[in-house]
KOLKOLTOR-575993 format. One line per field, with one value per atom (N, C-alpha, C, O): residue number from 1; residue in three letters; atom name; x, y, z. Coordinates in nm, 3 decimals. Atoms other than C-alpha are relative to their C-alpha. Layout:
<sites>
seq: [NUM,...]
type: [Ala,...]
atom: [CA,...]
xx: [X,...]
yy: [Y,...]
zz: [Z,...]
</sites>
This chain:
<sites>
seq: [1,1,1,1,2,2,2,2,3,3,3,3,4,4,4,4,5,5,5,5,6,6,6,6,7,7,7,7,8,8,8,8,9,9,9,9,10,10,10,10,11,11,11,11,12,12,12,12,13,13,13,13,14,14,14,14,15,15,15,15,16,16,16,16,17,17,17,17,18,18,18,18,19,19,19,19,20,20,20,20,21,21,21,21,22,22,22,22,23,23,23,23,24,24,24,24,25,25,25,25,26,26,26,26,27,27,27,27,28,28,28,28,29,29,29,29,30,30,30,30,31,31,31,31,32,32,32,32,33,33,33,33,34,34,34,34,35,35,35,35,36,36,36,36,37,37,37,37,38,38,38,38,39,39,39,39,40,40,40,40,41,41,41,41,42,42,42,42,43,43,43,43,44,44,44,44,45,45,45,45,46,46,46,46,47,47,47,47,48,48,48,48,49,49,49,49,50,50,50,50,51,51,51,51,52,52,52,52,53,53,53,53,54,54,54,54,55,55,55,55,56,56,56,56,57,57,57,57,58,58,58,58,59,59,59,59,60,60,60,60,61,61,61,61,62,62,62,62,63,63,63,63,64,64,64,64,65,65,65,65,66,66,66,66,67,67,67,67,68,68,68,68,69,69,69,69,70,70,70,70,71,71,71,71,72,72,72,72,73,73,73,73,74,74,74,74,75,75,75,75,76,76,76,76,77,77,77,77]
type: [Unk,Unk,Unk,Unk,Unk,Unk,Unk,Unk,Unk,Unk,Unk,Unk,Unk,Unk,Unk,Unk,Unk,Unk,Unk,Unk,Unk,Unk,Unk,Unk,Unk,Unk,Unk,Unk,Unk,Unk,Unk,Unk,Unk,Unk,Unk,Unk,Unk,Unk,Unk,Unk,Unk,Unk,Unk,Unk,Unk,Unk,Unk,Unk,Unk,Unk,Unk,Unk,Unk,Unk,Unk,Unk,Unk,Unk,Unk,Unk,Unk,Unk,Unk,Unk,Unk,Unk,Unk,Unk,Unk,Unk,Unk,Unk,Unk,Unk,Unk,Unk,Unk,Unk,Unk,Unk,Unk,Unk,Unk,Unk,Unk,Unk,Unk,Unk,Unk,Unk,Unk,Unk,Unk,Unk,Unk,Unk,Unk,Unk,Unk,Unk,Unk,Unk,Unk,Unk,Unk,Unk,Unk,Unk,Unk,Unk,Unk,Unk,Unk,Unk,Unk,Unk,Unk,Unk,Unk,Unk,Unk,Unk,Unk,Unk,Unk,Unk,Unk,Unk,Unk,Unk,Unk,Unk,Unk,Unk,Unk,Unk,Unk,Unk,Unk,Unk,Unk,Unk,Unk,Unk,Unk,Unk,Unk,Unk,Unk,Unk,Unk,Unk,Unk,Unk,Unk,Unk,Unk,Unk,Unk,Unk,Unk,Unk,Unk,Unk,Unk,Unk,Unk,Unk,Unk,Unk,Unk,Unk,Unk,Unk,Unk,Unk,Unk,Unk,Unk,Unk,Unk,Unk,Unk,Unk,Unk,Unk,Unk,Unk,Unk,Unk,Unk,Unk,Unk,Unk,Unk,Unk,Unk,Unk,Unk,Unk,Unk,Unk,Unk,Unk,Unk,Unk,Unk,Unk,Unk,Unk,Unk,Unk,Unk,Unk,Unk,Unk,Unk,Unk,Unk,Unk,Unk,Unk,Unk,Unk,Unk,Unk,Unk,Unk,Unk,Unk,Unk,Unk,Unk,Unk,Unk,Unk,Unk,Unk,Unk,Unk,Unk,Unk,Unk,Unk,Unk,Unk,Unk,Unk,Unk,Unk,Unk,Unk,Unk,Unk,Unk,Unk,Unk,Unk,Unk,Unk,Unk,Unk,Unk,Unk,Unk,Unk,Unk,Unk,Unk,Unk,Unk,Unk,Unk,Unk,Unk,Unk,Unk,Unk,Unk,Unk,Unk,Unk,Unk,Unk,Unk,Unk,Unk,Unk,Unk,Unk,Unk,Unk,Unk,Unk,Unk,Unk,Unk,Unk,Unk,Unk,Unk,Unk,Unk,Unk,Unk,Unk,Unk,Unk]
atom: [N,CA,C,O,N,CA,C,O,N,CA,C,O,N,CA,C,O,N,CA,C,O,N,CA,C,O,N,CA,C,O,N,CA,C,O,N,CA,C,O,N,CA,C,O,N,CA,C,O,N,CA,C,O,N,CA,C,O,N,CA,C,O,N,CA,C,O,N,CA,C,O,N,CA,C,O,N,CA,C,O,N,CA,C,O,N,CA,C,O,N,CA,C,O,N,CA,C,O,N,CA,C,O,N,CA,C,O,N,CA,C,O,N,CA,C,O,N,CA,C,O,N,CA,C,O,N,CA,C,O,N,CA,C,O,N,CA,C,O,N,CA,C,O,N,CA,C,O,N,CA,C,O,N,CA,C,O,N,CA,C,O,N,CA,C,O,N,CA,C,O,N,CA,C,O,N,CA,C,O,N,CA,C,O,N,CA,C,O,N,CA,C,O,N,CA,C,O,N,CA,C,O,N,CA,C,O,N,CA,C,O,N,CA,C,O,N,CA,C,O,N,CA,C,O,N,CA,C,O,N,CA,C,O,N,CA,C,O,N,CA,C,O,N,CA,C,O,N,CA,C,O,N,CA,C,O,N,CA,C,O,N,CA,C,O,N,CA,C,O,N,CA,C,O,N,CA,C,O,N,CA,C,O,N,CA,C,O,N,CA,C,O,N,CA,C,O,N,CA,C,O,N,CA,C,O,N,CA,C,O,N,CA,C,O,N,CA,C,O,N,CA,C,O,N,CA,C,O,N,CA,C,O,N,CA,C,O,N,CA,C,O,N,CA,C,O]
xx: [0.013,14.077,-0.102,-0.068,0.069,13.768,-0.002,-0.096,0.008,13.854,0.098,0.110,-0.060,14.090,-0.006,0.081,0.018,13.886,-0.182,-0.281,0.130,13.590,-0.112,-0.230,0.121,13.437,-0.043,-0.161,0.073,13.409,-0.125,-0.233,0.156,13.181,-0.145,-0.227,0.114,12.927,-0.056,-0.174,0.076,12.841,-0.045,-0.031,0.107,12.631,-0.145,-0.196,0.121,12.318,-0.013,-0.104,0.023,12.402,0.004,0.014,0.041,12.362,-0.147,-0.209,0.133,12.045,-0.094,-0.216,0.078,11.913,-0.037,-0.144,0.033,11.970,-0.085,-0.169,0.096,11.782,-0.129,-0.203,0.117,11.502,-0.040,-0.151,0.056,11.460,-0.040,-0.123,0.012,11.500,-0.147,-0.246,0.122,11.226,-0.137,-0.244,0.102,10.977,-0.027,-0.126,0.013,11.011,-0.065,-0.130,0.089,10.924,-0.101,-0.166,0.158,10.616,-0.064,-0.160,0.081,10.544,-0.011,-0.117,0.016,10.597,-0.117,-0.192,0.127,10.360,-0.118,-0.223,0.126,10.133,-0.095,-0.211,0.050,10.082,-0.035,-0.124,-0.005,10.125,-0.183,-0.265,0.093,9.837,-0.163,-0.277,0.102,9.587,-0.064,-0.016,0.131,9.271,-0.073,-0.177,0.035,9.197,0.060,0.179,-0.060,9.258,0.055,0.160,-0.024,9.241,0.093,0.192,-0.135,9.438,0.145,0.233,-0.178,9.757,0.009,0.127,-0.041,9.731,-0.010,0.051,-0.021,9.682,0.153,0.251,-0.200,10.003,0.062,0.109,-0.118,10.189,0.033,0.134,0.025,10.075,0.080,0.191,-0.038,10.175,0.148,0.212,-0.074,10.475,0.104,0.217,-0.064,10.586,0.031,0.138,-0.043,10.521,0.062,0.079,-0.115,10.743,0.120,0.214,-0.143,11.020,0.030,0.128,-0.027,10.994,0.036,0.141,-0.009,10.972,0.176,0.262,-0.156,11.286,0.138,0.237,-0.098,11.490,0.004,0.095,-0.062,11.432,0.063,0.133,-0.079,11.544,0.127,0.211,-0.160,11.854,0.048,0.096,-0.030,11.935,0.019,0.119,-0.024,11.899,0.129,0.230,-0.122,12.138,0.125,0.229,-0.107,12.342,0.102,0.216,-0.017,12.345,0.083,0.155,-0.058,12.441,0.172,0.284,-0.158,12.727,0.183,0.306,-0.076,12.847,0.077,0.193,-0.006,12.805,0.140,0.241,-0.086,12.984,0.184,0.276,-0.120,13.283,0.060,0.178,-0.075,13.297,0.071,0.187,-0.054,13.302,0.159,0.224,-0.190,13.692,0.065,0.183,-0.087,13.798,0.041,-0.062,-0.021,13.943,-0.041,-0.087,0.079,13.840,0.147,0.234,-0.130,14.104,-0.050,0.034]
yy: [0.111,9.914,0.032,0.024,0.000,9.986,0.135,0.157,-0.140,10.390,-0.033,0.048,-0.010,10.257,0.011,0.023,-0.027,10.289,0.034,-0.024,-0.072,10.518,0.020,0.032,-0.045,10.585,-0.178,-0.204,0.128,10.181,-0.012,-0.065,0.034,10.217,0.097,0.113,-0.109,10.459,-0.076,-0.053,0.032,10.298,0.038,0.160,-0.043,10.336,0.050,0.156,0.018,10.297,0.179,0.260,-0.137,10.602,0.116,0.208,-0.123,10.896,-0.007,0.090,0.006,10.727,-0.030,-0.031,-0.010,10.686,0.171,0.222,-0.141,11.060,0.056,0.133,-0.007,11.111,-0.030,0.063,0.032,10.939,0.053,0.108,-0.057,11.054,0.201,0.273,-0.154,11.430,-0.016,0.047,-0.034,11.369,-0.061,-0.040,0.050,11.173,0.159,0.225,-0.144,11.514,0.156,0.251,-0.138,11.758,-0.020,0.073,-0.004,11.553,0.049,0.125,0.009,11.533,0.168,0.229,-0.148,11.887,0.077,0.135,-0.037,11.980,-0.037,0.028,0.041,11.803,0.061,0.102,-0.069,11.922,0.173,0.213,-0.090,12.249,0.038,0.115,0.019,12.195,-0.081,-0.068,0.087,11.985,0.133,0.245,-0.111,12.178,-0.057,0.004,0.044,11.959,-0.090,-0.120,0.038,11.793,-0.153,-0.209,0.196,11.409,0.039,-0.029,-0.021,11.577,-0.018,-0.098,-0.012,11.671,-0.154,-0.189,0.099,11.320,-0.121,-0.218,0.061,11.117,0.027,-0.043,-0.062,11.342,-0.117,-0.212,0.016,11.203,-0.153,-0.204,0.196,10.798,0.002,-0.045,0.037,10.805,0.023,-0.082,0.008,10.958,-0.047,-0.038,0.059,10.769,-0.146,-0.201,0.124,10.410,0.008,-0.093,-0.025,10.595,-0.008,-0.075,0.024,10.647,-0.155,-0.230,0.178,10.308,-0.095,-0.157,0.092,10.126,0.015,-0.067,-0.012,10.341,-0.047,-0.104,0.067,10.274,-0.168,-0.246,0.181,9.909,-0.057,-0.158,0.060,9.854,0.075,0.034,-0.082,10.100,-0.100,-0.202,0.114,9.882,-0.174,-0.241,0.120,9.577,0.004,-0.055,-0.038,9.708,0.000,-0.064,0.019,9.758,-0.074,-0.047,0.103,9.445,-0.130,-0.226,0.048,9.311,0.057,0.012,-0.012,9.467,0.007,0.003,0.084,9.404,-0.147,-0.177,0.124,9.067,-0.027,-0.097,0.042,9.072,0.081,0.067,-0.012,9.235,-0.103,-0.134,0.101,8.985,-0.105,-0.140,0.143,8.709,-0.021,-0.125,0.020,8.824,-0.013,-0.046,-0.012,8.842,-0.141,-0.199,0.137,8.513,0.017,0.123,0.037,8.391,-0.028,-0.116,-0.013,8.446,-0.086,-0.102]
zz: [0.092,-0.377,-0.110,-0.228,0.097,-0.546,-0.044,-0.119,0.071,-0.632,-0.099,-0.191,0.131,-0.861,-0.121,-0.207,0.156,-1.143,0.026,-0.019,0.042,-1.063,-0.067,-0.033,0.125,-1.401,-0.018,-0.042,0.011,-1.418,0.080,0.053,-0.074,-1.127,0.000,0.090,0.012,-1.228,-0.153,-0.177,0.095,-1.538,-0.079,-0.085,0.149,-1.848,0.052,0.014,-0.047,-1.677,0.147,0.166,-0.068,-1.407,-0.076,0.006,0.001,-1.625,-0.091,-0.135,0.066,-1.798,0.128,0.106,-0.113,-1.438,0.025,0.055,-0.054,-1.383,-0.112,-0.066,0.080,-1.710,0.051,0.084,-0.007,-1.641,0.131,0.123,-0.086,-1.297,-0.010,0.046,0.024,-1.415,-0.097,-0.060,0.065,-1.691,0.083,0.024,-0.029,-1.425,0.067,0.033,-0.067,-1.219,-0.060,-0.016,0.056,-1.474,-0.067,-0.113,-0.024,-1.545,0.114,0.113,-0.121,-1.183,0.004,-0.010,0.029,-1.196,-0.016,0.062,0.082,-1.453,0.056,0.055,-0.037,-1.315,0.099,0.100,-0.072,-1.065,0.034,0.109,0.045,-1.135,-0.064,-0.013,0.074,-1.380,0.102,0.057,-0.051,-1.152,0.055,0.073,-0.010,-1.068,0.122,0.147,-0.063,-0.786,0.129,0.119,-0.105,-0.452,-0.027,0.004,0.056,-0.595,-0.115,-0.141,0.128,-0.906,0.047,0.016,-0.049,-0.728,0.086,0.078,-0.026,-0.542,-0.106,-0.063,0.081,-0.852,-0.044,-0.069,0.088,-0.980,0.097,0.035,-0.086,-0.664,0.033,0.082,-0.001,-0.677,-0.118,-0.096,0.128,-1.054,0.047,0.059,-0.030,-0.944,0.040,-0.009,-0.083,-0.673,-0.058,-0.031,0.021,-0.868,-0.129,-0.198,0.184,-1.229,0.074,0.029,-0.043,-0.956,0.053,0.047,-0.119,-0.750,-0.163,-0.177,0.126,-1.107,-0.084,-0.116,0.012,-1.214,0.071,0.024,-0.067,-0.939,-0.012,-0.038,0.007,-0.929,-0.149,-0.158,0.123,-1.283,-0.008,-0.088,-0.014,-1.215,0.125,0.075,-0.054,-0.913,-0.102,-0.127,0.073,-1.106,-0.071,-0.032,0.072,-1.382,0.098,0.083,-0.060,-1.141,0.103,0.143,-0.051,-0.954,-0.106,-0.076,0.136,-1.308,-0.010,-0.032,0.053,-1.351,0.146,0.142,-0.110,-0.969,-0.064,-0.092,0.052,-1.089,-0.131,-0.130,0.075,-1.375,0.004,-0.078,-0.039,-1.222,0.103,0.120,-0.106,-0.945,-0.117,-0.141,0.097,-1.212,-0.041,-0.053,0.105,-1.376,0.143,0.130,-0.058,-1.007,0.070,0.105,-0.056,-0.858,0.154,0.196,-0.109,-0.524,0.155,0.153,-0.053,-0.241,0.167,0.256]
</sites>
């Protein structure tokens, strides 16, 4: 039922999720990479952790939206 139209369910919002998670990574990266210290590389990994948690929940959201607005055209059986 719902593979019938694939590319509908991936959305707009899934390849700007994979964006943004690819560019939080090659900060976190750098960062760490770059840190000179023991509190450095765990600052890297807090910042980190609340750029992804923040990403995902607004990619979830988006995509609770557009659940939504597919249920809406479908009638109620």
């Amino acid at each position: 039922m719902y593979n019938d139209h694939p590319l509908r369910l991936m959305g707009s919002s899934a390849g700007s999720y994979a964006r943004g998670v690819a560019a939080i990574h090659r900060k976190y990266q750098s960062a760490i990479k770059h840190a000179r210290t023991r509190q450095a590389v765990l600052n890297a990994y807090w910042k980190h952790k609340k750029e992804s948690e923040n990403l995902l929940a607004k990619h979830l959201k988006d995509e609770m939206g557009e659940v939504k607005r597919i249920k809406a055209k479908m009638e109620y059986r």
